[in-house]
C-alpha positions as CSV (number, residue, x, y, z in Angstrom):
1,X,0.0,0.0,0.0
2,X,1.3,3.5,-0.9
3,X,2.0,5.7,2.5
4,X,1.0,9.0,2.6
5,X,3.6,11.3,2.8
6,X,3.8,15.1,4.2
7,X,5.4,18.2,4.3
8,X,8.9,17.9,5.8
9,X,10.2,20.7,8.5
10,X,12.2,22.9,6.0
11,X,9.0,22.8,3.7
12,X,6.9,24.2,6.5
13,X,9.6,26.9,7.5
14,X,10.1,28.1,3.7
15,X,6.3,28.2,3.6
16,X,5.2,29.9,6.5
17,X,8.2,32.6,5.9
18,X,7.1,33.1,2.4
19,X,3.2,33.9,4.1
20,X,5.3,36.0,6.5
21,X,7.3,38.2,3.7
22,X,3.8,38.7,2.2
23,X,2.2,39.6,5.5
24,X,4.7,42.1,6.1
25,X,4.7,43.8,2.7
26,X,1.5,44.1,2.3
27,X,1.4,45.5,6.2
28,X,3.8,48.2,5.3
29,X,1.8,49.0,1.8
30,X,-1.4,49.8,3.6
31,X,0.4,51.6,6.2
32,X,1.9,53.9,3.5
33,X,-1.7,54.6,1.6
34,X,-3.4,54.7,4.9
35,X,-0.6,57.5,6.1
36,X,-0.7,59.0,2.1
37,X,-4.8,59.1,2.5
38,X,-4.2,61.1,6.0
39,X,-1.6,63.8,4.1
40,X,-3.8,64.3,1.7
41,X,-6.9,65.1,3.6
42,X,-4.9,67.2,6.1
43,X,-2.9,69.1,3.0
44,X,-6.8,69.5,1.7
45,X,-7.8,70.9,4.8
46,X,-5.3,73.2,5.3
47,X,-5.0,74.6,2.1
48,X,-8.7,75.4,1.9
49,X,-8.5,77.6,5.3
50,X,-5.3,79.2,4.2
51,X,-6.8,80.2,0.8
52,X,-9.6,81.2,2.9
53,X,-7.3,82.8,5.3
54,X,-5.9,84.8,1.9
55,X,-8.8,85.7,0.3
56,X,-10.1,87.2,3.8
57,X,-6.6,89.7,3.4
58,X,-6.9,90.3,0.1
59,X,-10.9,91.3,0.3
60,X,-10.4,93.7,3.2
61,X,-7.3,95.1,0.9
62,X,-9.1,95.5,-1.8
63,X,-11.9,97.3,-0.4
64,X,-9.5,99.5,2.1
65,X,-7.2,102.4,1.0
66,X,-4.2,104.4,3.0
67,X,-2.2,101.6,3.3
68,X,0.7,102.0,5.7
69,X,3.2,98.6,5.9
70,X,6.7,98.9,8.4
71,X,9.5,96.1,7.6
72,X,9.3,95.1,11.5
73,X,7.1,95.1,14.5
74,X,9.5,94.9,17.3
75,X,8.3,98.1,18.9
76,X,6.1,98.0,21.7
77,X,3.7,100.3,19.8
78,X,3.5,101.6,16.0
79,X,2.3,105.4,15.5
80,X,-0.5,105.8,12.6
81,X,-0.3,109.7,12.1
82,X,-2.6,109.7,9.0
83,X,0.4,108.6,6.7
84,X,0.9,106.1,4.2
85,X,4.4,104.5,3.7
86,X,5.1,101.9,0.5
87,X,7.5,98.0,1.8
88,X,8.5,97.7,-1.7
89,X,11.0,95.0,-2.4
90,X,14.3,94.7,-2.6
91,X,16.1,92.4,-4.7
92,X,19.3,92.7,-2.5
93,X,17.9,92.1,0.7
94,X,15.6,89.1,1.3
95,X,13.8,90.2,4.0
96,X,12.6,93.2,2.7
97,X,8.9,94.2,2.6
98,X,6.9,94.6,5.5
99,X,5.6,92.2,8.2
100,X,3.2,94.3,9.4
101,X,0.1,96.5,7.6
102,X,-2.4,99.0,8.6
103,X,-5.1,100.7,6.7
104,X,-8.5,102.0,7.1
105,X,-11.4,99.4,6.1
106,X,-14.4,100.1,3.8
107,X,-16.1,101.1,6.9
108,X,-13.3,103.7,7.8
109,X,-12.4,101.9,10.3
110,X,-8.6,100.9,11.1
111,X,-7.9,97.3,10.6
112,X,-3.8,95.6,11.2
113,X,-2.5,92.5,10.2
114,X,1.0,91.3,10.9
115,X,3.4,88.2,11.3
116,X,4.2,87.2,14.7
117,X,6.9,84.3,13.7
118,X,4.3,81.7,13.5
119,X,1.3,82.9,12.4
120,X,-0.7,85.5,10.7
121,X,-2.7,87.7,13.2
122,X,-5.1,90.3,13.0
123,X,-6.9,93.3,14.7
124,X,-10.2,95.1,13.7
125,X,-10.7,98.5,15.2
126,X,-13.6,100.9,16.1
127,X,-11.7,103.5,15.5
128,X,-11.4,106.1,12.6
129,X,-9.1,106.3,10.7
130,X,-9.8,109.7,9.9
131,X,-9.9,110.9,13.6
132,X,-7.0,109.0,15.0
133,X,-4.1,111.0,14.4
134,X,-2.0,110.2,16.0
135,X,-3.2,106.5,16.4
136,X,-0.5,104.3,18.6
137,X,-1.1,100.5,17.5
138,X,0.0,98.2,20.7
139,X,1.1,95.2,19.6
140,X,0.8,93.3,22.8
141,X,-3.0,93.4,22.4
142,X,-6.6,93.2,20.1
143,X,-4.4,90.5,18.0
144,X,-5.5,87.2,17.1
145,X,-4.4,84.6,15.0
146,X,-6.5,83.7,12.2
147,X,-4.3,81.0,10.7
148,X,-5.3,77.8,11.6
149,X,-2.8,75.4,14.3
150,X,-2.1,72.8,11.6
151,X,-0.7,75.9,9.7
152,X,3.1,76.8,10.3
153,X,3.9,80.2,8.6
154,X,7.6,80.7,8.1
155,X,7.6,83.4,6.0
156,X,5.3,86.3,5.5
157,X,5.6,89.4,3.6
158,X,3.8,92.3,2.3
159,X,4.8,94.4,-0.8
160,X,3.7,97.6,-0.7
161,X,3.3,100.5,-3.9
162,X,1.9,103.8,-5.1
163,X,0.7,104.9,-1.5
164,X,1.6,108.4,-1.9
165,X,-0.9,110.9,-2.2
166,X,1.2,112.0,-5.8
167,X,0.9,108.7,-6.8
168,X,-0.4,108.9,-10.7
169,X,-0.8,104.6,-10.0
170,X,-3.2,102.4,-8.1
171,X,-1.9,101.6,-4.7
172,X,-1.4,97.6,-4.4
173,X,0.0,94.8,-2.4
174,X,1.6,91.4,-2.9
175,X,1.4,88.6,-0.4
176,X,4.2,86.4,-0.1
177,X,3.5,83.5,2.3
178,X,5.6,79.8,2.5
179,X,5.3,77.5,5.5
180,X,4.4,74.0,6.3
181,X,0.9,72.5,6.8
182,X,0.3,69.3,8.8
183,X,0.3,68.9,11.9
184,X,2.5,66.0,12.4
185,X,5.6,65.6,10.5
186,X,4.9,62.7,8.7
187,X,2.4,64.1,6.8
188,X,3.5,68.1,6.9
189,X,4.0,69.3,3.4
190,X,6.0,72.9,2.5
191,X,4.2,75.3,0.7
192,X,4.3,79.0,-1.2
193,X,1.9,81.5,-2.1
194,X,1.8,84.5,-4.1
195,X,-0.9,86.7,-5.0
196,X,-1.4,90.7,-5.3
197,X,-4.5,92.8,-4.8
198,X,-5.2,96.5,-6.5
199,X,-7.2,99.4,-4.3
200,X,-11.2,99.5,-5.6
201,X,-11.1,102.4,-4.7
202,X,-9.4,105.7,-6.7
203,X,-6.2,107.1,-5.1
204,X,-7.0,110.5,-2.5
């Protein structure tokens, strides 16, 4: 009678490490789409608030005039004395431009924005602008953050042109931002933006 015959030992221990290579590589493949899934919604996410975030700028820009930018903020308080001043930039320096805006909304009202070193932050006014002379902006508070926490700004400047009253041109401002979104670094991505906004409203 024929005997029936098995698998040896070294059969079983190629076998069962073959099933274990193939566990483990298809393990680490839906690790990676899991984690390439998570970037992508978080990279989606972030992107739409910071285009919101932008647009938000560039609407209250648009619609605003007497734009006044400074290159720094380190001051403990800025003095608004009803004058304009252009950041334009400087192809010799890299940090030129401004970090720091104020103007007078489409309400009249003075509005600020400025970069802190990690975020964008922002201050909306009752006041005047045409009654605050001189108007001393402190920068220690009314400012808020209105980029989100997933949102790492390293880089933030305005470009500023035409403000002056003899201006024949359109005053208007360019946004420079780059910075990292993602909360954790495995699925953080690096990012720039650009865009430039034109005053509505004619030139005083």
């Amino acid at each position: 009678m024929p005997k029936n015959k098995g698998f040896s030992t070294i059969e079983m221990m190629v076998a069962v490490a073959l099933f274990a290579m193939v566990m483990l590589m298809s393990a680490a493949a839906m690790v990676t789409l899991v984690n390439a899934n998570q970037k992508a919604r978080s990279v989606k996410t972030a992107v739409d608030n910071l285009n919101f975030v932008v647009e938000t700028i560039s609407r209250s820009l648009r619609v605003g005039s007497h734009y006044y930018c400074q290159p720094t903020t380190n001051s403990s308080g800025i003095v608004i004395n009803h004058n304009t001043q252009n950041c334009p930039i400087d192809l010799n320096n890299s940090n030129s431009g401004g970090t720091y805006m104020g103007f007078s909304d489409r309400n009249g009202k003075l509005v600020f924005y400025r970069y802190n070193g990690s975020c964008i932050q922002r201050k909306v006014t009752n006041v005047d602008w045409v009654s605050a002379a001189p108007y001393v902006d402190d920068l220690n508070s009314g400012y808020d953050c209105i980029t989100p926490a997933d949102i790492t700004i390293t880089r933030f400047r305005f470009y500023v042109y035409n403000t002056g009253i003899a201006s024949p041109k359109q005053p208007f401002v360019t946004l420079v931002i780059s910075g990292t979104v993602g909360a954790k670094q495995s699925t953080q991505t690096n990012f720039n933006l650009m865009t430039s906004v034109t005053q509505r409203i004619p030139q005083e």
